[in-house]
mmCIF file of the N, C-alpha and C atoms, coordinates in Angstrom:
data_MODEL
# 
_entry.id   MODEL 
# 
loop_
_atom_site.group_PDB 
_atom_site.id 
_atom_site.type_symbol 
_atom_site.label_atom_id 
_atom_site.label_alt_id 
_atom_site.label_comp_id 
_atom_site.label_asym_id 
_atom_site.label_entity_id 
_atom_site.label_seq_id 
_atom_site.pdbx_PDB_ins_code 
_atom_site.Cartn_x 
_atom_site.Cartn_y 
_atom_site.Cartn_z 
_atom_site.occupancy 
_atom_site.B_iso_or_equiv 
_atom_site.pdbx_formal_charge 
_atom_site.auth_seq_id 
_atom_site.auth_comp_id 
_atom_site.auth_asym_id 
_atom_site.auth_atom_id 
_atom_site.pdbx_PDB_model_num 
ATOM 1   N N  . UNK A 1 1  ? -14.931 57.130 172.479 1.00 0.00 ? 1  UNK A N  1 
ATOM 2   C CA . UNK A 1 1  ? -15.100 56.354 171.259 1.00 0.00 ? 1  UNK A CA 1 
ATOM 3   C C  . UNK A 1 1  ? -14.747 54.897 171.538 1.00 0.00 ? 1  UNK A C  1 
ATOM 4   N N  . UNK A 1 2  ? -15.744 53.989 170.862 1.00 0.00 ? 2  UNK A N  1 
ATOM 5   C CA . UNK A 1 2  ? -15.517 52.622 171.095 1.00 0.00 ? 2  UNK A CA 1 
ATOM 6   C C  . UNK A 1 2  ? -14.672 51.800 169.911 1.00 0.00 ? 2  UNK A C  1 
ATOM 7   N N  . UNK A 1 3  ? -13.919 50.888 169.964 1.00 0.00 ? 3  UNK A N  1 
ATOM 8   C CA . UNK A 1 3  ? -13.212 50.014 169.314 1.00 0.00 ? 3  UNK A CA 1 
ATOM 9   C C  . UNK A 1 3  ? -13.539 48.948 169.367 1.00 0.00 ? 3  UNK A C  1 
ATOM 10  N N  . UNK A 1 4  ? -13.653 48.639 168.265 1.00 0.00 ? 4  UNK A N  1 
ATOM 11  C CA . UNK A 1 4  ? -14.120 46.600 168.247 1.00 0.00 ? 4  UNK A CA 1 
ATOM 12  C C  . UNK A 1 4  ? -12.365 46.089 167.982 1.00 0.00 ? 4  UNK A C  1 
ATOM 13  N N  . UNK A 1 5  ? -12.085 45.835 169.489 1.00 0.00 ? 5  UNK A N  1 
ATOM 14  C CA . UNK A 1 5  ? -9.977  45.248 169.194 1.00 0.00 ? 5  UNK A CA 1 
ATOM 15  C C  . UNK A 1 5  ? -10.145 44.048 169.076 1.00 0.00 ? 5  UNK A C  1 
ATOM 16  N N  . UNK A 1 6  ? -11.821 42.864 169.186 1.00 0.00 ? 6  UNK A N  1 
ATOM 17  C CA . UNK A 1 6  ? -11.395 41.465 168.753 1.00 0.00 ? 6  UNK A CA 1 
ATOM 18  C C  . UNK A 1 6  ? -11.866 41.651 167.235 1.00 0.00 ? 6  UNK A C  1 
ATOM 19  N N  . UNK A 1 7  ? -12.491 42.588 166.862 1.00 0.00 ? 7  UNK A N  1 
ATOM 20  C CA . UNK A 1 7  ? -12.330 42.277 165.256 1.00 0.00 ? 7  UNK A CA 1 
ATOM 21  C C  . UNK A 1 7  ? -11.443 42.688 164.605 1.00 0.00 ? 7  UNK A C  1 
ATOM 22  N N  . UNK A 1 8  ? -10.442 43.613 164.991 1.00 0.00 ? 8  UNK A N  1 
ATOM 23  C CA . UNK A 1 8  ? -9.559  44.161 164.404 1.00 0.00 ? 8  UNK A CA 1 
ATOM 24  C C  . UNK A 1 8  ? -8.397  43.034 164.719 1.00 0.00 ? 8  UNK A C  1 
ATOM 25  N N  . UNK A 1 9  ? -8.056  42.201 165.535 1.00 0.00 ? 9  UNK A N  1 
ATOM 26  C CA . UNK A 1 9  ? -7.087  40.840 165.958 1.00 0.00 ? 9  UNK A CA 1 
ATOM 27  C C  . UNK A 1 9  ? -7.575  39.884 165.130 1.00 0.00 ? 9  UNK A C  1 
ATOM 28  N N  . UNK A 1 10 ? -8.763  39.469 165.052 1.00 0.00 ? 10 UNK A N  1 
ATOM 29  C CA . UNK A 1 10 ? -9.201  38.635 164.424 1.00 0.00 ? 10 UNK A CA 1 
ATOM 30  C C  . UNK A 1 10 ? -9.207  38.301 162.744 1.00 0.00 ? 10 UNK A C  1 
ATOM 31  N N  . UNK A 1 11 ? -9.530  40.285 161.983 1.00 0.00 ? 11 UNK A N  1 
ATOM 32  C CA . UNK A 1 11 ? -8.733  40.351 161.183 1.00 0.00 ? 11 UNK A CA 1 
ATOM 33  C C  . UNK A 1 11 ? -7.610  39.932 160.996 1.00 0.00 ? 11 UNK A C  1 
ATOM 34  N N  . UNK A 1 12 ? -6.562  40.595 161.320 1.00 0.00 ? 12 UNK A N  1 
ATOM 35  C CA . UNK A 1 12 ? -5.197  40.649 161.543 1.00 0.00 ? 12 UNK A CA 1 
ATOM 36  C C  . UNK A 1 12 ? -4.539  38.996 161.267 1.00 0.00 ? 12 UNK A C  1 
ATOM 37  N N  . UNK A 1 13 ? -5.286  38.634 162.582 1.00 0.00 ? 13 UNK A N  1 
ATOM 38  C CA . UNK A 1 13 ? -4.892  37.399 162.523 1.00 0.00 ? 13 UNK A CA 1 
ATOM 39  C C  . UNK A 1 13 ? -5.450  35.989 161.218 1.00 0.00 ? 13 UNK A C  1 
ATOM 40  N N  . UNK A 1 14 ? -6.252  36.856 160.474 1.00 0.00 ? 14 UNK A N  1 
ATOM 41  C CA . UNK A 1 14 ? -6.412  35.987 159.545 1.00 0.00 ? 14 UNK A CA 1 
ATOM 42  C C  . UNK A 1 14 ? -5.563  36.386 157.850 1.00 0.00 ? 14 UNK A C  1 
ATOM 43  N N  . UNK A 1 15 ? -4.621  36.964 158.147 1.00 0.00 ? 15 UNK A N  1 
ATOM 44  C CA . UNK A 1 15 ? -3.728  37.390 157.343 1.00 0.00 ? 15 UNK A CA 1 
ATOM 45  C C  . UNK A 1 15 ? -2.583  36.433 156.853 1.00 0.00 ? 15 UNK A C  1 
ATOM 46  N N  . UNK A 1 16 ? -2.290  36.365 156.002 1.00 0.00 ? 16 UNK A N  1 
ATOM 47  C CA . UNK A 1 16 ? -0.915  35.447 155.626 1.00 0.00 ? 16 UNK A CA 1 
ATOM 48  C C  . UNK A 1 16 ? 0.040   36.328 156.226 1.00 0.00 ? 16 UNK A C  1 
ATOM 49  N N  . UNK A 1 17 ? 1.219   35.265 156.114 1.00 0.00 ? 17 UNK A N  1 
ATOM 50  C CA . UNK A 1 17 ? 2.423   36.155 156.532 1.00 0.00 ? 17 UNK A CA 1 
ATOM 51  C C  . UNK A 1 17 ? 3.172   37.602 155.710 1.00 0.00 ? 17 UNK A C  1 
ATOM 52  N N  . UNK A 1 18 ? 2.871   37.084 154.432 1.00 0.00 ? 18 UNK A N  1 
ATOM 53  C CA . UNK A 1 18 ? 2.772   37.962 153.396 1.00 0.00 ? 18 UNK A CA 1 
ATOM 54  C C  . UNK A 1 18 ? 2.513   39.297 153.192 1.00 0.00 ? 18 UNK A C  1 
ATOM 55  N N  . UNK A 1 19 ? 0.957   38.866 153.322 1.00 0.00 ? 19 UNK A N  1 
ATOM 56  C CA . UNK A 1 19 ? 0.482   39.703 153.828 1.00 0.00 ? 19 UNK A CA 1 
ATOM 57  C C  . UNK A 1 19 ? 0.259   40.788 154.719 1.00 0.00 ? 19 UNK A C  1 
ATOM 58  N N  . UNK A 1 20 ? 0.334   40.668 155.812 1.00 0.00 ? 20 UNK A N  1 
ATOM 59  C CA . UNK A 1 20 ? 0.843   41.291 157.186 1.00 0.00 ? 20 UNK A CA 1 
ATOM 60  C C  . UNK A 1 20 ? 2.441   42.154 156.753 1.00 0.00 ? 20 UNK A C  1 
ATOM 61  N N  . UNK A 1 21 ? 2.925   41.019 156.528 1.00 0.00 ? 21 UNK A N  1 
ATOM 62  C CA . UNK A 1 21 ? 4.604   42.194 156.173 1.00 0.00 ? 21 UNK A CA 1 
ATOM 63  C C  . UNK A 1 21 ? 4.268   43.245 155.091 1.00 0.00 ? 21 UNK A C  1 
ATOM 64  N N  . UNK A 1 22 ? 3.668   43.166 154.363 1.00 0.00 ? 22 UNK A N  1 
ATOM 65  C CA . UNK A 1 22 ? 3.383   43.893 153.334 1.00 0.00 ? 22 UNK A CA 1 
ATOM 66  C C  . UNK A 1 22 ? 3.170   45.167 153.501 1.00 0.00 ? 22 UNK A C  1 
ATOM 67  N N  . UNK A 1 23 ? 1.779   44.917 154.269 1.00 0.00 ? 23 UNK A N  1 
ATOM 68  C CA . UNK A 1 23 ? 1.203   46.225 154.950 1.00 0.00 ? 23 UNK A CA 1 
ATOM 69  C C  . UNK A 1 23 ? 1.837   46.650 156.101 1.00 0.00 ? 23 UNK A C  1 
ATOM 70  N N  . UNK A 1 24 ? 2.514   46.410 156.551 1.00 0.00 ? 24 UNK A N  1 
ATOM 71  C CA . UNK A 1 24 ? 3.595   46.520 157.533 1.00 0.00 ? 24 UNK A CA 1 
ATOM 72  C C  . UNK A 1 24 ? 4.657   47.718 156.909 1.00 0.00 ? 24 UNK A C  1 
ATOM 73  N N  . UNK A 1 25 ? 5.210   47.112 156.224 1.00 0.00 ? 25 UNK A N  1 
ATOM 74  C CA . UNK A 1 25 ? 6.574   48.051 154.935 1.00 0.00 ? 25 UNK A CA 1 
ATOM 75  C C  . UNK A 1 25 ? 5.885   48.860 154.421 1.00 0.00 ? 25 UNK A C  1 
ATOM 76  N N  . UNK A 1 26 ? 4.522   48.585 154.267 1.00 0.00 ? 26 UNK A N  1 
ATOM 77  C CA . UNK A 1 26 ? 4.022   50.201 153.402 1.00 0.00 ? 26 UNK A CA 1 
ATOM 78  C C  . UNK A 1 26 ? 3.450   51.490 154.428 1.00 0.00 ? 26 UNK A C  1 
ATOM 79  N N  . UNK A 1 27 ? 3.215   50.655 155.289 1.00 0.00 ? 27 UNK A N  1 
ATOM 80  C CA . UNK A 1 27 ? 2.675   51.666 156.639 1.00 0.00 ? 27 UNK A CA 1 
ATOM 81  C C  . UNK A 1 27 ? 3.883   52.842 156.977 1.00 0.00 ? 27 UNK A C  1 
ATOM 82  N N  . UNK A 1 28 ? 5.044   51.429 157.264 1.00 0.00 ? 28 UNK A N  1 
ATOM 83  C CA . UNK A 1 28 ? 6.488   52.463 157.691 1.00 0.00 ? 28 UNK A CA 1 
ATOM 84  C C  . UNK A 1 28 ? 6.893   53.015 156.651 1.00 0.00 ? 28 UNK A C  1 
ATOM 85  N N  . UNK A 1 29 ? 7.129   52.753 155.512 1.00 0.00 ? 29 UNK A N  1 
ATOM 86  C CA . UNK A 1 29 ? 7.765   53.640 154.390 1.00 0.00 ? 29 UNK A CA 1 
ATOM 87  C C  . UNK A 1 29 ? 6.375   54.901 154.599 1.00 0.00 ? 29 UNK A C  1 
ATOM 88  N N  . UNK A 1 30 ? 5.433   54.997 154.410 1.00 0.00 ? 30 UNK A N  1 
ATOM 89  C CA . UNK A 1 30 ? 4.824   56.001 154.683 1.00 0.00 ? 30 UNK A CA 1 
ATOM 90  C C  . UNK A 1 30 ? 4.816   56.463 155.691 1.00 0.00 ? 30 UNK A C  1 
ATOM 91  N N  . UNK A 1 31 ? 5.076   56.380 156.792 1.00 0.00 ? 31 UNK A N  1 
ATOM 92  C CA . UNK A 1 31 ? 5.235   57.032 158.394 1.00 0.00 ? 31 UNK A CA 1 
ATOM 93  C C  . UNK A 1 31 ? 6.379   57.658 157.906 1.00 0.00 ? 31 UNK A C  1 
ATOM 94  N N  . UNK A 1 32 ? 7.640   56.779 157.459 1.00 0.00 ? 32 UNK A N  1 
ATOM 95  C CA . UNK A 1 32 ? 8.999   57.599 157.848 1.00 0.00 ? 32 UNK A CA 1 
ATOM 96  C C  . UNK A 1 32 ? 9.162   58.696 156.078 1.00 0.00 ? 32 UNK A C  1 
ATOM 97  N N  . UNK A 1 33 ? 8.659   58.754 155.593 1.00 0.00 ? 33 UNK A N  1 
ATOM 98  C CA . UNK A 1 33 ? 8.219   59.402 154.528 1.00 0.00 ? 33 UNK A CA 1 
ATOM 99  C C  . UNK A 1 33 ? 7.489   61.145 155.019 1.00 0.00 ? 33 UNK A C  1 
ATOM 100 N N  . UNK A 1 34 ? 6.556   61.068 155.861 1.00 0.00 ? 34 UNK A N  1 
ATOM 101 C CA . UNK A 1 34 ? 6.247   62.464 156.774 1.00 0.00 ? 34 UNK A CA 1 
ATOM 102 C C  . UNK A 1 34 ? 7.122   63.095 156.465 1.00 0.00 ? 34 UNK A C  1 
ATOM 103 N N  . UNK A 1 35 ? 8.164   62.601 157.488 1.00 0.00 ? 35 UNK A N  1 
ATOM 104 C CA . UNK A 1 35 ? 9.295   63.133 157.849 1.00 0.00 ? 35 UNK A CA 1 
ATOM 105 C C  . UNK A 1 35 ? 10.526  63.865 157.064 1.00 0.00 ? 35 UNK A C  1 
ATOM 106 N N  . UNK A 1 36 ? 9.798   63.450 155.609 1.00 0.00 ? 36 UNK A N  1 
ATOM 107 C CA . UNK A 1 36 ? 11.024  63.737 154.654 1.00 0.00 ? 36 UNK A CA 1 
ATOM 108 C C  . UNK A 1 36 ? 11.339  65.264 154.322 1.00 0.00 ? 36 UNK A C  1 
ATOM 109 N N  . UNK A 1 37 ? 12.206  65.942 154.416 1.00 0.00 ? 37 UNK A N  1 
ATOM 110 C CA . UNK A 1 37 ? 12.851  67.783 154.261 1.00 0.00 ? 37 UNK A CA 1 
ATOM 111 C C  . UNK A 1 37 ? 12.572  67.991 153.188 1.00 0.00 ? 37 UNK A C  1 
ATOM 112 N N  . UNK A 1 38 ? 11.997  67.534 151.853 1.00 0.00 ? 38 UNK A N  1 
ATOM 113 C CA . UNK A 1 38 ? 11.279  67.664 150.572 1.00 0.00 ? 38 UNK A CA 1 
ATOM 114 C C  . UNK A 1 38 ? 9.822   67.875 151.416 1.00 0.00 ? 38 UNK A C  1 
ATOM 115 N N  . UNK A 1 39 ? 8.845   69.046 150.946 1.00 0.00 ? 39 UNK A N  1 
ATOM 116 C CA . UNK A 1 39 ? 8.107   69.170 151.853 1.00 0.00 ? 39 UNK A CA 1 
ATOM 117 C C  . UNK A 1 39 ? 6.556   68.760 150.961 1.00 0.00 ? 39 UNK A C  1 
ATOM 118 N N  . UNK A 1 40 ? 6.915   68.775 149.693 1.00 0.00 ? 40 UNK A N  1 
ATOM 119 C CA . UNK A 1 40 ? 5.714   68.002 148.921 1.00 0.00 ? 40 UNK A CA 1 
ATOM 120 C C  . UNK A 1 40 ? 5.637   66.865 149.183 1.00 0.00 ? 40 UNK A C  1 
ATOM 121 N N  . UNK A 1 41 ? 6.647   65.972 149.033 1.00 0.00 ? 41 UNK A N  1 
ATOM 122 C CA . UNK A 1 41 ? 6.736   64.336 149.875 1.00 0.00 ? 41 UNK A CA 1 
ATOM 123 C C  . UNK A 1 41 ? 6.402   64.411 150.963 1.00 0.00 ? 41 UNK A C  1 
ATOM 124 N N  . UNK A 1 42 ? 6.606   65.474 151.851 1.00 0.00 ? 42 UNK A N  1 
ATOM 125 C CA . UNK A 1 42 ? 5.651   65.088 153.730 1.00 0.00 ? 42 UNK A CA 1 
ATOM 126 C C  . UNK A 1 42 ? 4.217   65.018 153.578 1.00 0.00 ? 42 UNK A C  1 
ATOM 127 N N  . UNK A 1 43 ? 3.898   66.371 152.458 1.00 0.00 ? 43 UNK A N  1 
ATOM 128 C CA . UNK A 1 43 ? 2.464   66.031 152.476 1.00 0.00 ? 43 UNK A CA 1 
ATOM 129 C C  . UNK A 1 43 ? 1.806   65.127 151.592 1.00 0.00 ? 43 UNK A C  1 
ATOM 130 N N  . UNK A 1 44 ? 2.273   64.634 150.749 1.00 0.00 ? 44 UNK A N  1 
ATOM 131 C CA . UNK A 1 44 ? 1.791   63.525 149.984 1.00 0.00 ? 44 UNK A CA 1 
ATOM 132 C C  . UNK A 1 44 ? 1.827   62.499 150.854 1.00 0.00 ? 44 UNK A C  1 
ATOM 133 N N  . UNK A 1 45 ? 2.899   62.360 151.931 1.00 0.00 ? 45 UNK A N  1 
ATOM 134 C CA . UNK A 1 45 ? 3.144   61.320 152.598 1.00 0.00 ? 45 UNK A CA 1 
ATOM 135 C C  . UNK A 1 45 ? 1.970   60.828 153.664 1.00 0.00 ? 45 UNK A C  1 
ATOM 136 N N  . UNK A 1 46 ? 1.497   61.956 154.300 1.00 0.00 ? 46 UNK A N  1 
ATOM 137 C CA . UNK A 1 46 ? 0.650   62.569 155.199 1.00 0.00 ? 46 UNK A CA 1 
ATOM 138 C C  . UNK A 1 46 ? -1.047  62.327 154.659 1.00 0.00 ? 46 UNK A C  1 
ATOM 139 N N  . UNK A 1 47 ? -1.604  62.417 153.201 1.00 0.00 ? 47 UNK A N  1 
ATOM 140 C CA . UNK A 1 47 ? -2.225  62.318 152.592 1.00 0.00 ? 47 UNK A CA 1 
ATOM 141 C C  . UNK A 1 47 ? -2.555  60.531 152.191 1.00 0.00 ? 47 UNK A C  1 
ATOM 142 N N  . UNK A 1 48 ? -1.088  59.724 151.768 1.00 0.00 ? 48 UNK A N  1 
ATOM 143 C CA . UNK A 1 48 ? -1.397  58.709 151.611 1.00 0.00 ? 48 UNK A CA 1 
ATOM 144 C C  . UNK A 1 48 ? -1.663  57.890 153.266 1.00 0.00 ? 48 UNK A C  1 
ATOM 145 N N  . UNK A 1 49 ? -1.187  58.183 153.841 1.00 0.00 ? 49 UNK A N  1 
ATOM 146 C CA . UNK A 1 49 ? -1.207  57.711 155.001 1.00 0.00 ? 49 UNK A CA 1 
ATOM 147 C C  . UNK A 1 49 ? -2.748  57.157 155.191 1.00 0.00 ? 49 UNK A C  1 
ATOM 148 N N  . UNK A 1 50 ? -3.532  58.598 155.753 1.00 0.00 ? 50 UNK A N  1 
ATOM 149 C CA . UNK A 1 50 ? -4.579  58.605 156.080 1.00 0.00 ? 50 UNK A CA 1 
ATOM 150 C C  . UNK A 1 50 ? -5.589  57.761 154.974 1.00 0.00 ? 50 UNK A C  1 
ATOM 151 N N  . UNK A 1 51 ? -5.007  57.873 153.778 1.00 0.00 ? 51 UNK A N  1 
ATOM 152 C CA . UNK A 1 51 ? -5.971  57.508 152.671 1.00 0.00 ? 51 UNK A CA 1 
ATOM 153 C C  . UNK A 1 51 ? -5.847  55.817 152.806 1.00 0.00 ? 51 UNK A C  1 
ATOM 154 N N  . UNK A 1 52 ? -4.498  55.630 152.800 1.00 0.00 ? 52 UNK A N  1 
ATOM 155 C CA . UNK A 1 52 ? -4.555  54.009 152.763 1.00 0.00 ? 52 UNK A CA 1 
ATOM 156 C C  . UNK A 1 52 ? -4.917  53.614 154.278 1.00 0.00 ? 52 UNK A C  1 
ATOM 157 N N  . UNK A 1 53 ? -4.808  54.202 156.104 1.00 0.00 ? 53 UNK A N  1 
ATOM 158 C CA . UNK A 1 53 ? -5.436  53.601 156.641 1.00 0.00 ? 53 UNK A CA 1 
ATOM 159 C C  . UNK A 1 53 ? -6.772  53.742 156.345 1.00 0.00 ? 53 UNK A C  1 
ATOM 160 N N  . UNK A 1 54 ? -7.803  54.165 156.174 1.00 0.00 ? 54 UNK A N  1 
ATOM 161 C CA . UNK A 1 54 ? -9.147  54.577 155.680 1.00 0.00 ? 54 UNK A CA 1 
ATOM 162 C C  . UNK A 1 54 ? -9.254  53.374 154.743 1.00 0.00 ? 54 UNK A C  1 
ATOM 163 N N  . UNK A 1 55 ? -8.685  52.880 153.486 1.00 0.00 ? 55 UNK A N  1 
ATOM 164 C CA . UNK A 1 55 ? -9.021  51.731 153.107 1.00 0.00 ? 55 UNK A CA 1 
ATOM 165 C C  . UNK A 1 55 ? -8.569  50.599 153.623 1.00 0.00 ? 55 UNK A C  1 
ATOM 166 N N  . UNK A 1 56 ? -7.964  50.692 154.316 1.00 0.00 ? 56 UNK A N  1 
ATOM 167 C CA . UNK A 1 56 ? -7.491  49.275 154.887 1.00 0.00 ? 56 UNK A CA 1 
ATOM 168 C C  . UNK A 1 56 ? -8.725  49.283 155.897 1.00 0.00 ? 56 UNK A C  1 
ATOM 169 N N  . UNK A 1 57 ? -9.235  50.134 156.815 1.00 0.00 ? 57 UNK A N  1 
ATOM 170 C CA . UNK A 1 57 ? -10.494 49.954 157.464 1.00 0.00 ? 57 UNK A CA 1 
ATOM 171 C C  . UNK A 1 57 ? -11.744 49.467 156.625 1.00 0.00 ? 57 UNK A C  1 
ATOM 172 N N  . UNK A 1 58 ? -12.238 50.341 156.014 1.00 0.00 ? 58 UNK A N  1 
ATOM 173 C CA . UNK A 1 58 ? -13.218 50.333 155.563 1.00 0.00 ? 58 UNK A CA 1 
ATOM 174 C C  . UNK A 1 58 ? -13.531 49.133 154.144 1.00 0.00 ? 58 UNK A C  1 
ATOM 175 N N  . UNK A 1 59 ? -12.390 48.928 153.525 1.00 0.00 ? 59 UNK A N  1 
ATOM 176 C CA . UNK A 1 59 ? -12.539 47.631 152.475 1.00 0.00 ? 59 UNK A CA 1 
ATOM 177 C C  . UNK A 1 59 ? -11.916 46.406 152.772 1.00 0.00 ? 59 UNK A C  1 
ATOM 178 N N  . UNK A 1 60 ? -10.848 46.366 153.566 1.00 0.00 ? 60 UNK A N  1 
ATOM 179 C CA . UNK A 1 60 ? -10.054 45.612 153.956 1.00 0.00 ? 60 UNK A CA 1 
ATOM 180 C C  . UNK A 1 60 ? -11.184 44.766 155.264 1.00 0.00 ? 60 UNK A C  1 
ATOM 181 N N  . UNK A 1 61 ? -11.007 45.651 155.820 1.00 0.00 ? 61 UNK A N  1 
ATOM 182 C CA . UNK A 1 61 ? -11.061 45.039 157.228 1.00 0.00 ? 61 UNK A CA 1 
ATOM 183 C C  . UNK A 1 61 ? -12.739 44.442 157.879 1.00 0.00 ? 61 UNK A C  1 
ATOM 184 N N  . UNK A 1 62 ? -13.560 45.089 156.782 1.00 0.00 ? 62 UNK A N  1 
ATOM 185 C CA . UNK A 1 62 ? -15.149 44.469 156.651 1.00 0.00 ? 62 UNK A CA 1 
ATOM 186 C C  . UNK A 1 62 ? -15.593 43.816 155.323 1.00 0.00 ? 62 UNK A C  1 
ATOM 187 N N  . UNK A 1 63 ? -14.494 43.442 154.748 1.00 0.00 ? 63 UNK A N  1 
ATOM 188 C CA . UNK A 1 63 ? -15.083 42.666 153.921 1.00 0.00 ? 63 UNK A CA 1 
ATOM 189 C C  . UNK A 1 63 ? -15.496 41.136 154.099 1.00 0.00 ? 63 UNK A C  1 
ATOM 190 N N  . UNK A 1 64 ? -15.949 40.070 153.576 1.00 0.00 ? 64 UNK A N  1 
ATOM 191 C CA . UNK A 1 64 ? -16.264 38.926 153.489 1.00 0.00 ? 64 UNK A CA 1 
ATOM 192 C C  . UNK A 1 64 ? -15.301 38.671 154.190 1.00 0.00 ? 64 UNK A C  1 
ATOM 193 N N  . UNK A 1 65 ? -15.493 37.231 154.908 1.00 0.00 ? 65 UNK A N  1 
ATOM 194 C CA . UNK A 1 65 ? -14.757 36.091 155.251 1.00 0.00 ? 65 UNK A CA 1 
ATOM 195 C C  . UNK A 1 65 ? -14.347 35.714 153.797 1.00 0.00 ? 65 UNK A C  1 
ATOM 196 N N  . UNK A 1 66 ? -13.366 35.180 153.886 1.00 0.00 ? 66 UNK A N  1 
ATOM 197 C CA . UNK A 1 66 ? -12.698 34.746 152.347 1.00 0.00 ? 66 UNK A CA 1 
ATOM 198 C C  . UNK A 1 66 ? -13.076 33.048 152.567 1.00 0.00 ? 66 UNK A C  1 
ATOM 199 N N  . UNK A 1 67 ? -13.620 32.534 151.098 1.00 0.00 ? 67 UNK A N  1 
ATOM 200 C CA . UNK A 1 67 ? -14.035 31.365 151.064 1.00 0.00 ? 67 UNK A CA 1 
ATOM 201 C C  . UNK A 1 67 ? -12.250 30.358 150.628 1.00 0.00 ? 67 UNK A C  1 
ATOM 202 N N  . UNK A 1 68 ? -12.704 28.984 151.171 1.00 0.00 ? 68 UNK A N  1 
ATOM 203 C CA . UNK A 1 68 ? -11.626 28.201 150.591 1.00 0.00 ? 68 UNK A CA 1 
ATOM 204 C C  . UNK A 1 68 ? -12.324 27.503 149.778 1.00 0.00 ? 68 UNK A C  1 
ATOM 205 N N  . UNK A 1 69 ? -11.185 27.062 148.527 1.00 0.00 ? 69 UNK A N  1 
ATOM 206 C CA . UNK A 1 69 ? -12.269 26.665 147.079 1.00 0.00 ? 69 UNK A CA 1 
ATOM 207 C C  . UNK A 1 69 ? -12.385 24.977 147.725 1.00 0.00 ? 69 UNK A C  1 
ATOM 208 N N  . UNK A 1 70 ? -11.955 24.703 148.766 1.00 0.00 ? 70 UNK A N  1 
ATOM 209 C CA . UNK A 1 70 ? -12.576 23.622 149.113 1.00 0.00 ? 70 UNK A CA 1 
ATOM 210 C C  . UNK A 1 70 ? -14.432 23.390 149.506 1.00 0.00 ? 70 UNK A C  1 
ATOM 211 N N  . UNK A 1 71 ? -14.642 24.435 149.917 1.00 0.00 ? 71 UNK A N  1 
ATOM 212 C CA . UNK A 1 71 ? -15.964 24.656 150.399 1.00 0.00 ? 71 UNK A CA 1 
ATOM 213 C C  . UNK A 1 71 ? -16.931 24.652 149.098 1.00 0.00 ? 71 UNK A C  1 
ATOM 214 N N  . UNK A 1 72 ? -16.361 24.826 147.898 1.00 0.00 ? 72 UNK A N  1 
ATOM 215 C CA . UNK A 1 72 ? -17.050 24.910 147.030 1.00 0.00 ? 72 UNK A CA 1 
ATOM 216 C C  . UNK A 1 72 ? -17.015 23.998 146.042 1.00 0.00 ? 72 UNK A C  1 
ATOM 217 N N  . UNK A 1 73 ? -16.681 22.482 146.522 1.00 0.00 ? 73 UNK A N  1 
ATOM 218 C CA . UNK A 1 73 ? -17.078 21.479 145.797 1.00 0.00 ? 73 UNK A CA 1 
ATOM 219 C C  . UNK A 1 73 ? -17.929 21.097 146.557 1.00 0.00 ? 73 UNK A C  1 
ATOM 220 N N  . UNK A 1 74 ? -18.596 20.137 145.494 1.00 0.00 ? 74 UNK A N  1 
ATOM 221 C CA . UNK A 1 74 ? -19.672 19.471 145.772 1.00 0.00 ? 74 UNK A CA 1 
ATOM 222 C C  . UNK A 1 74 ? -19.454 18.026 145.635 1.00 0.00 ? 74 UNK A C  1 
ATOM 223 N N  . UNK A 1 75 ? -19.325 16.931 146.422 1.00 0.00 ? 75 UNK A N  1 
ATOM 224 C CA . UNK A 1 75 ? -19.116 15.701 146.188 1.00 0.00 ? 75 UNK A CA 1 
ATOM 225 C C  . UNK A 1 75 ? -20.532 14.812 146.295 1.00 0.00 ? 75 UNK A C  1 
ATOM 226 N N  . UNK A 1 76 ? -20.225 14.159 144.782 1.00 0.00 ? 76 UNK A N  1 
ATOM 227 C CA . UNK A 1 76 ? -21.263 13.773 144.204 1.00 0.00 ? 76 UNK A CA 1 
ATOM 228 C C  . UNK A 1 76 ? -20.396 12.104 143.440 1.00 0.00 ? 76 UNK A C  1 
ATOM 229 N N  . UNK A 1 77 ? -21.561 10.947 143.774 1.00 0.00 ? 77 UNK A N  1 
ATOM 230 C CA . UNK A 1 77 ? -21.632 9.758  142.944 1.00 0.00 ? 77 UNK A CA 1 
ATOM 231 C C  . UNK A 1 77 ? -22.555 9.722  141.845 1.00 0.00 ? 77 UNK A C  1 
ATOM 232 N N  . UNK A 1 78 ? -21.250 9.612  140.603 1.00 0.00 ? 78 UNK A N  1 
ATOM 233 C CA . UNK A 1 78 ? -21.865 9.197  139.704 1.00 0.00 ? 78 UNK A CA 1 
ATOM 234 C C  . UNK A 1 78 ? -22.728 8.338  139.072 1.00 0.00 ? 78 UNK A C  1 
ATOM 235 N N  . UNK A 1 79 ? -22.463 7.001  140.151 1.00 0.00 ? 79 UNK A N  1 
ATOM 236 C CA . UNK A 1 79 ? -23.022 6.310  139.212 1.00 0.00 ? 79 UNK A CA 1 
ATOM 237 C C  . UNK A 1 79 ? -24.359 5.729  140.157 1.00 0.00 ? 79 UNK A C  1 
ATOM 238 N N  . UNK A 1 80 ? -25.026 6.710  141.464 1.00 0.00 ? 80 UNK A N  1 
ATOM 239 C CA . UNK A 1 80 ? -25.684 6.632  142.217 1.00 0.00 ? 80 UNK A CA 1 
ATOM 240 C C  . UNK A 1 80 ? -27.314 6.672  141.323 1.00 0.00 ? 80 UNK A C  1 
ATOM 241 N N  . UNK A 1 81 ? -27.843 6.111  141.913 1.00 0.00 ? 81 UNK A N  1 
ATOM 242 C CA . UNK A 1 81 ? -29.424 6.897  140.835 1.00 0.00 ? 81 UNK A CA 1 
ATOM 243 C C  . UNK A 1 81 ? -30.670 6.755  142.366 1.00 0.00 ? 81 UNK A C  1 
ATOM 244 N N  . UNK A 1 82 ? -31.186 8.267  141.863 1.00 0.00 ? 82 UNK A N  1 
ATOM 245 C CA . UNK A 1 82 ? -31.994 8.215  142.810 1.00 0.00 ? 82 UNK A CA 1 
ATOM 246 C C  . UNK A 1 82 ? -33.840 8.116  142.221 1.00 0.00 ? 82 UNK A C  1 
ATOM 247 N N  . UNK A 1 83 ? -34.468 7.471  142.851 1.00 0.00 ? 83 UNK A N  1 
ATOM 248 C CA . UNK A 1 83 ? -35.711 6.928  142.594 1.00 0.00 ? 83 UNK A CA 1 
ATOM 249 C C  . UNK A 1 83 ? -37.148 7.915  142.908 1.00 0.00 ? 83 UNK A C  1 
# 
């Protein structure tokens, strides 16, 4: 099986810091969550796991380039007139 690892860096790397920690703390609270001797929490744990990497692939990680609202002005003279 093949891996695209510069789009998955490239992602990554276009993450805030925020961001990144975020999904970071929710990854491990769900990893070390498995593990828990309540055995409905392992498998819920086990369940979210897979479910949230699956969206973090599939919505996360192919979605759009994110626009900056700079790109979306338009600079324009007013008091220009064209003929």
């Amino acid at each position: 099986m093949r891996t695209n690892t510069s789009g998955t860096e490239q992602w990554w790397a276009s993450l805030s810091a925020g961001e990144k920690q975020f999904i970071w703390a929710l990854m491990h609270m769900i990893k070390g969550a498995k593990y828990s001797q309540i055995v409905e929490v392992a498998r819920a744990a086990r369940k979210w796991e897979s479910g949230l990497a699956f969206f973090i692939k599939a919505r996360l990680m192919h979605q759009r380039p994110r626009r900056r609202r700079s790109q979306w002005i338009i600079s324009c003279q007013s008091n220009a007139h064209s003929r």
